[in-house]
Each structure stands twice: as structure tokens, then as C-alpha cells.
C-alpha positions in Angstrom: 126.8 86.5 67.8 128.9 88.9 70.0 127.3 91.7 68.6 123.8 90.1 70.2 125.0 88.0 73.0 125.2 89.9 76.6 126.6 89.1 79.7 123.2 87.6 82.0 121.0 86.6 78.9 120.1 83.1 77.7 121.3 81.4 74.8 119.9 78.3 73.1 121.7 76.2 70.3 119.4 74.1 68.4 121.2 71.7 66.5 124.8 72.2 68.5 126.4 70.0 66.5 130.4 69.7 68.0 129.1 72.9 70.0 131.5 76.1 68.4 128.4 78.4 69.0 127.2 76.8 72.6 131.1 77.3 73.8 131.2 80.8 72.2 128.1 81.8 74.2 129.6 80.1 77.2 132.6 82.4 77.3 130.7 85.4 76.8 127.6 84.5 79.3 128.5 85.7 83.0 126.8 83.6 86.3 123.8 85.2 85.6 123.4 84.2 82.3 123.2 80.3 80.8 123.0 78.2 77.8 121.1 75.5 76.7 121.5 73.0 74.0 120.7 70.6 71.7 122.4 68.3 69.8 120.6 64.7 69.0 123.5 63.1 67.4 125.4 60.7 69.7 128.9 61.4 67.8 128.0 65.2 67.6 127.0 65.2 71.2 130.4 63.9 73.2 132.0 66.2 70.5 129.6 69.1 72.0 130.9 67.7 75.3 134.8 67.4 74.9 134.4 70.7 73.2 133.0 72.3 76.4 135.1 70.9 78.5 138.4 72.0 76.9 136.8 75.7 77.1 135.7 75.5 80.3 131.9 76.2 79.5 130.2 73.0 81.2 127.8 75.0 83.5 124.7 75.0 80.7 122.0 72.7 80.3 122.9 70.4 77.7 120.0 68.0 76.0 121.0 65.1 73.7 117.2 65.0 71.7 115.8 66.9 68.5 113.4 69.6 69.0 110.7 69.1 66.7 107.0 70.1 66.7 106.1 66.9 68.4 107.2 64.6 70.8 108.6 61.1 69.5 111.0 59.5 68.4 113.0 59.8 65.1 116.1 58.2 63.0 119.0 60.4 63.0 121.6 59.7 60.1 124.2 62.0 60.8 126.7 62.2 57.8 130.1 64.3 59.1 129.3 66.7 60.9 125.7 67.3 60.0 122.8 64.9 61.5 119.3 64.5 59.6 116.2 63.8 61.0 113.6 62.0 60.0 110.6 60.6 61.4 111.0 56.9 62.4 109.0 54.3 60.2 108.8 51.9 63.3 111.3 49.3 61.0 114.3 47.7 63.2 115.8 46.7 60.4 116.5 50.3 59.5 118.6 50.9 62.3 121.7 50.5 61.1 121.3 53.1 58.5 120.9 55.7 61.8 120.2 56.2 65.7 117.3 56.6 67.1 117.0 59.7 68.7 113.6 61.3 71.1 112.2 64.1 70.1 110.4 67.1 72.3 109.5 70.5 71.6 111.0 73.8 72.4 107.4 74.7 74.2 108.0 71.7 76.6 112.0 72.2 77.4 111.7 76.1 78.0 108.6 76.6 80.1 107.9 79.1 81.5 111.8 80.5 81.6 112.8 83.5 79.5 116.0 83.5 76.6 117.1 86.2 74.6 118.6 85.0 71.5 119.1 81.1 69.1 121.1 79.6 66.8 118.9 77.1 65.0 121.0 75.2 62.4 119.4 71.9 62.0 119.3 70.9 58.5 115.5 71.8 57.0 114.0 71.4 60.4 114.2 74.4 61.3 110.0 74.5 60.4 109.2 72.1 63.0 111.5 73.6 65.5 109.7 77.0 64.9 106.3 75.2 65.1 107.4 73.2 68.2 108.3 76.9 70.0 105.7 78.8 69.0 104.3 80.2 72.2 108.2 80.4 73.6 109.3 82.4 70.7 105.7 84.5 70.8 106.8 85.2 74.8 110.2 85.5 74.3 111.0 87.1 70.8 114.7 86.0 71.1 116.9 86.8 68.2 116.9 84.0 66.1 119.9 83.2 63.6 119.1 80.2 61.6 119.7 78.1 58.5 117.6 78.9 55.4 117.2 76.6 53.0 113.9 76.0 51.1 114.4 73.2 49.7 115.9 71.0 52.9 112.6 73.0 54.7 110.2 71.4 52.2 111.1 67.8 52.4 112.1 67.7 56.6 109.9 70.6 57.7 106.8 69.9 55.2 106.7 73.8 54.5 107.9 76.7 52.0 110.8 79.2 52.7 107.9 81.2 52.4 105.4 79.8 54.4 108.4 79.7 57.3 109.0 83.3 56.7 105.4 83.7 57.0 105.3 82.2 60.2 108.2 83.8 62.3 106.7 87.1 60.2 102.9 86.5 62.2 105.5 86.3 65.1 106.5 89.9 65.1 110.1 89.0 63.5 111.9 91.1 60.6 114.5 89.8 58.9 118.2 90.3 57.7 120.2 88.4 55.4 123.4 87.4 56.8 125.6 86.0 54.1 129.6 86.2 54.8 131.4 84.0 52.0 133.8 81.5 53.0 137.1 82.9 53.5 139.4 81.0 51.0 136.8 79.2 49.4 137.5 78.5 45.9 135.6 81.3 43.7 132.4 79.5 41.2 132.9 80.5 37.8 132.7 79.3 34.3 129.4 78.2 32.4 
């Protein structure tokens, strides 16, 4: 992220979760530059808050809703850390299995303003984020650091790994792998 993020640029964080990347950019982003992000989950969210605070990064735009590639309303059942979204059946009696949350669209949030790179880490959603962006990211072409994960894409996004590749490729992106292991995470062997 340092290596991208410059002083006056714009920095979204799409799925924020207790806000590590959103302060991160805050500390590095100078008066002309801001932050925006997002973080549906009401636990997550005064987490993303306190978390500002303590690093003296409150000056962004922060937005408790999902970006999706529609505007609604959907059930968020956060588990730890993470939050998952999923469109809401319309059934009170679900709602003590998760919070309702509203949706938007990246498209309708941005407008006609300009950022330079995003984090999008938002557990298989990451396809109707994309979708819900579309003209942003073709104005824009921020550098985008996300989540990939096929299989979470195909039951929350309703698309392929490759069909999401496919659509950020129609986009003018290219892409790089980043994969740094865990440090002191336990090595996988055996049969």
C-alpha cells in the first residue's frame, strides 16, 4: 500500500472492517489528499471509528452501508471480524440471525470525483462491488487490491473468478498476484 499510496491522492476502503488499511492511508494522505470508507457492520464500524480516532485520521468520509451493484437493503451477519452480505428475504423473523444494513453503489457515492487507488476486501462481493463501479473504475482506473476468492465470488457475487477477471480485464486492468504467507503461521503438511 505505501508503495502505491501518495501524498494528495484518494483512497477508498471497501469493506473497512476495524479500519487498519483506512488509518494506514490516513497517515500517509496529506490535506490534499482524503479517504473514504466503507464498512456496513455496526460492530466493525465504531471499531473503524475508535480505530481512527486513536490514530488521528478522522478527517475522511466514512459511510456505514455495503457497496453493491444495486441499491437496497441487505442482512449483514458479521462473524469476528468479517461481515457477510446477503440480500434480505424481506423475513423479520430473521433478524436476529444479522443487521440490516443499506446498500448503494460505488457509481452513486463517487460521482463525479476522482481516486487513485482501493482496497476491496469484502468477502465474495467483491463482483457486485466491481459491477456497482463500473463507470468509476472505467473513469478512474484506481489501483485496485482486492480479495480473490472464486468460490465466496460465486455464491455472494453470482459470478466466476473468471468471469470477474474478465470484467476488470474489459476495464483495462492487468493483474499481479500478491501472496505474502502469514508470518508465524503454522506450516500445512502431511497427507
Amino acid at each position: 500500500m505505501r508503495k502505491y499510496r501518495k501524498k494528495g491522492n484518494c483512497f477508498v476502503d471497501c469493506g473497512a472492517s476495524f479500519g487498519y488499511f483506512s488509518a494506514l492511508a490516513g497517515a500517509i494522505v496529506d490535506p490534499e489528499g482524503s479517504d473514504i470508507s466503507f464498512e456496513p457492520g455496526p460492530q466493525n464500524q465504531s471499531l473503524l471509528l475508535l480505530n481512527l480516532i486513536a490514530n488521528g485520521t478522522l478527517t475522511g468520509e466514512v459511510h456505514q452501508v455495503a457497496l453493491s451493484d444495486n441499491v437496497g437493503i441487505y442482512g449483514d451477519g458479521g462473524t469476528g471480524a468479517n461481515g457477510a452480505i446477503s440480500p434480505f428475504d424481506g423475513d423479520p423473523n430473521h433478524l436476529g440471525t444479522y443487521d440490516l444494513v443499506r446498500s448503494t453503489t460505488l457509481d452513486n457515492v463517487i460521482g463525479s470525483r476522482d481516486f487513485d487507488m482501493m482496497k476491496c476486501d469484502v468477502e465474495g462481493a467483491e463482483g457486485r462491488v466491481f459491477r456497482g463501479g463500473e463507470q468509476t473504475l472505467k473513469r478512474c482506473i484506481p489501483v485496485l487490491v482486492f480479495e480473490f476468492s472464486p468460490p465466496s465470488l460465486a455464491v455472494t457475487s453470482g459470478m466466476s473468478g473468471e468471469e470477474l477477471l474478465q470484467f476488470l480485464g474489459a476495464l483495462n486492468y492487468s493483474f499481479d498476484i500478491v501472496d505474502r504467507p502469514y508470518r508465524n503461521a503454522p506450516s500445512q503438511r502431511g497427507g
